[in-house]
C-alpha positions in Angstrom: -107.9 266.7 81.0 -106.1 267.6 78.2 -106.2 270.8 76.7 -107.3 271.9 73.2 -105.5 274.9 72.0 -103.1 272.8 70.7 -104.7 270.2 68.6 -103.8 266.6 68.5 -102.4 265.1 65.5 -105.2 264.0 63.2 -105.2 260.8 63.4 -108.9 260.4 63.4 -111.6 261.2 66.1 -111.3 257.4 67.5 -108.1 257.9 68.4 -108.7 261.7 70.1 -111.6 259.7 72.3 -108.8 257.2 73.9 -107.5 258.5 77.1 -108.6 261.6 76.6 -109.0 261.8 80.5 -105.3 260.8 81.6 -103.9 263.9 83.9 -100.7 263.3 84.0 -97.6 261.8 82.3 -97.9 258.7 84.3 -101.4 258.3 83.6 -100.6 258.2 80.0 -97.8 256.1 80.2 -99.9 253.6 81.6 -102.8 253.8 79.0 -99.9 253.5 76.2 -98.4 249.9 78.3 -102.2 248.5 76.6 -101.7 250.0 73.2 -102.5 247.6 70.3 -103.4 249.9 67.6 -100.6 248.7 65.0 -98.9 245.1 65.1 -95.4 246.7 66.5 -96.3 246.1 70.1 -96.2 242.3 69.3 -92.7 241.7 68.9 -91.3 244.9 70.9 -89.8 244.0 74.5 -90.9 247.2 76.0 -92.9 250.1 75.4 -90.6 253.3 75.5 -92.0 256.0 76.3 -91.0 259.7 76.7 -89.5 260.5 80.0 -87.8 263.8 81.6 -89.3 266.2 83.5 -93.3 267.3 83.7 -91.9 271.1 83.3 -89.8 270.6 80.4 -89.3 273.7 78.3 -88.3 271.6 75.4 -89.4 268.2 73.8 -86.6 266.5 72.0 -88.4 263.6 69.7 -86.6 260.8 68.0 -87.9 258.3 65.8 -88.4 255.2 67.2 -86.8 253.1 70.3 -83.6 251.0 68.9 -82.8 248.0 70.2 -81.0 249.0 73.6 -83.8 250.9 73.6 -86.3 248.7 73.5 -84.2 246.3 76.0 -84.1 248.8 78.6 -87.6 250.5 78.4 -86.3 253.8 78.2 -85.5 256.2 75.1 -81.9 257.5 73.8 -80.3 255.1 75.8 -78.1 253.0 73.1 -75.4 255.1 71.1 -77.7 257.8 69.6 -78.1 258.8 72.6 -75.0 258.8 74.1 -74.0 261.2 71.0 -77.1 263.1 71.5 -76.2 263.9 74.9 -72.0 264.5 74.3 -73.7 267.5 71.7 -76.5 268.4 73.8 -73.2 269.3 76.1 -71.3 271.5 74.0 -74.6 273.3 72.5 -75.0 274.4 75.8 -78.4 272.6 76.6 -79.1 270.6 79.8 -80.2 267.1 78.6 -81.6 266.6 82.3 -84.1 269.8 82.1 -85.4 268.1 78.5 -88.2 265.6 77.4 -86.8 263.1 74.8 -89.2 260.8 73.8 -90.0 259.2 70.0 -92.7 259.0 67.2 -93.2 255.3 67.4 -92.9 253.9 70.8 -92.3 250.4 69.9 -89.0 248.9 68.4 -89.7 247.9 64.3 -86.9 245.4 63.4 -86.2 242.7 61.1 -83.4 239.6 62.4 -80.1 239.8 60.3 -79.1 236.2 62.2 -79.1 236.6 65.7 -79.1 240.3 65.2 -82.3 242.8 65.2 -82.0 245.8 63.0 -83.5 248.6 62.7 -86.4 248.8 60.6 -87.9 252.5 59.8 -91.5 252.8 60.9 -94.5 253.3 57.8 -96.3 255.9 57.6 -99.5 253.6 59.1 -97.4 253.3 62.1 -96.3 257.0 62.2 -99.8 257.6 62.1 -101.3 255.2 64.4 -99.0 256.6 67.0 -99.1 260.3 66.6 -101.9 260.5 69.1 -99.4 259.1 72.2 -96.9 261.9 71.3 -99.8 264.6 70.6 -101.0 263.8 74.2 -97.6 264.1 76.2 -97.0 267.3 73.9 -100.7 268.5 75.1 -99.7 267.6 78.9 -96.2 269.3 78.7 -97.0 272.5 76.9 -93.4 272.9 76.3 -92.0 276.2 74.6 -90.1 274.6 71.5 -89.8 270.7 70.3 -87.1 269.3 68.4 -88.2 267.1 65.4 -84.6 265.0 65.0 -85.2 263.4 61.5 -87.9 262.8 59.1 -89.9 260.7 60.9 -90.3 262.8 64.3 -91.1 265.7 61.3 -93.5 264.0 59.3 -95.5 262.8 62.6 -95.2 266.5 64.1 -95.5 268.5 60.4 -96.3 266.3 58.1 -94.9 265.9 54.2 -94.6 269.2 53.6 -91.5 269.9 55.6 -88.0 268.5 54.8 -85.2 267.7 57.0 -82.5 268.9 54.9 -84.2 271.7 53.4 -85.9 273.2 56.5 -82.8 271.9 59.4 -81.9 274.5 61.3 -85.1 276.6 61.1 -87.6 276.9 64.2 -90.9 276.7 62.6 -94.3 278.2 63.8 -96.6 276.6 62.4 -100.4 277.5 63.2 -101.7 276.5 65.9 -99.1 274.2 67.1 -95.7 274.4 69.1 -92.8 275.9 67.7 -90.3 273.2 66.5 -86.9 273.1 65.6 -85.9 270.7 62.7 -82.7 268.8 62.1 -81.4 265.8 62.0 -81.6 262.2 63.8 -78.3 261.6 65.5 -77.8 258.1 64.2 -77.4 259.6 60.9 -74.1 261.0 62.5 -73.4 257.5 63.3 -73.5 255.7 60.0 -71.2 258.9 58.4 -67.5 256.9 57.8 -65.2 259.4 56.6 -63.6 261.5 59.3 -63.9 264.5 57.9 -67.6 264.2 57.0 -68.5 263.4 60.5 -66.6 266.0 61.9 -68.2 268.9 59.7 -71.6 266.9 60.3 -71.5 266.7 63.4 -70.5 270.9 63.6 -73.4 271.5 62.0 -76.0 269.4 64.4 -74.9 271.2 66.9 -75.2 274.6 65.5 -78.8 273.5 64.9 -79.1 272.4 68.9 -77.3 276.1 69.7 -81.0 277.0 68.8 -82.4 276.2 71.5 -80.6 278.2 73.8 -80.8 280.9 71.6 -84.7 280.5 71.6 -85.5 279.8 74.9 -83.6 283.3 75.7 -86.2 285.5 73.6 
């Protein structure tokens, strides 16, 4: 069963009733495979969920599958998260020992062409899907989650909080898990001067150095 300390994002008690009884990561990756509560599911290729192992210390979540994502079934796979993982590396934290999993677990797109692009979730959709993350966060119980960009914060803190005023910060909020904020690394991606993405890309991984540093106290 789950367990209650924690509360589940409120996303209204319909939602805390589904599933409610899944055990273990599996179990709820299997419920999510049958998940129709917003229209995303009807174009995606594959759900993504989180994966990584059930004793994960930290919980890294993204925004939404992209489309290599979504291809493959798995999250962080395309070049997010090949970048992800290159500054995971020189922040000192083991990638392998994390969750990573997203907000939304079904790619939103629109066709450019023959081309999907990536199309940012609504707050609906944010919503509708809070209760799959709340559940693998309930199940893991990890000792810090990452919110990378405003999505993965709005779903885990809601408005309140802002990525480039609160980045950097582990926050504690009541109740809850402690979570780091900072930013998605795609927006690392679409940076085009040199010089930019260099200092850019310093600073997301002085906000990853946190977790080292927290996971020591």
């Amino acid at each position: 069963m789950l367990d209650k300390q924690h509360p589940l994002p409120d996303t209204g008690p319909s939602l805390k009733r589904d599933h409610a009884d899944a055990a273990t990561l599996e179990d709820l990756r299997h419920a999510a495979e049958s998940c129709t509560r917003c229209d995303l599911y009807r174009n995606a290729t594959h759900l993504v969920f989180g994966e990584g192992p059930e004793n994960a210390e930290v919980v890294l979540v993204g925004e939404q599958p992209g489309d290599k994502e979504d291809l493959a079934g798995r999250p962080f796979v395309g070049p997010a998260g090949r970048l992800l993982d290159q500054c995971l590396e020189e922040a000192g934290v083991d990638r392998d020992r994390c969750y990573v999993t997203n907000a939304v677990k079904h790619f939103k797109y629109q066709m450019r062409g023959k081309k999907r692009l990536h199309a940012r979730p609504n707050a609906g959709e944010v919503q509708r899907c809070a209760w799959w993350l709340g559940a693998e966060l309930e199940l893991l119980r990890p000792k810090l989650v990452v919110a990378l960009g405003a999505t993965a914060v709005s779903s885990l803190l809601g408005s309140k909080v802002k990525v480039m005023r609160d980045r950097g910060n582990i926050l504690h909020p009541e109740g809850q898990f402690d979570i780091l904020v900072t930013i998605h690394p795609s927006a690392l991606l679409r940076i085009r001067e040199p010089d930019e993405k260099e200092r850019s890309r310093a600073s997301f991984i002085r906000d990853l150095k946190k977790i080292r540093g927290f996971l020591r106290h």
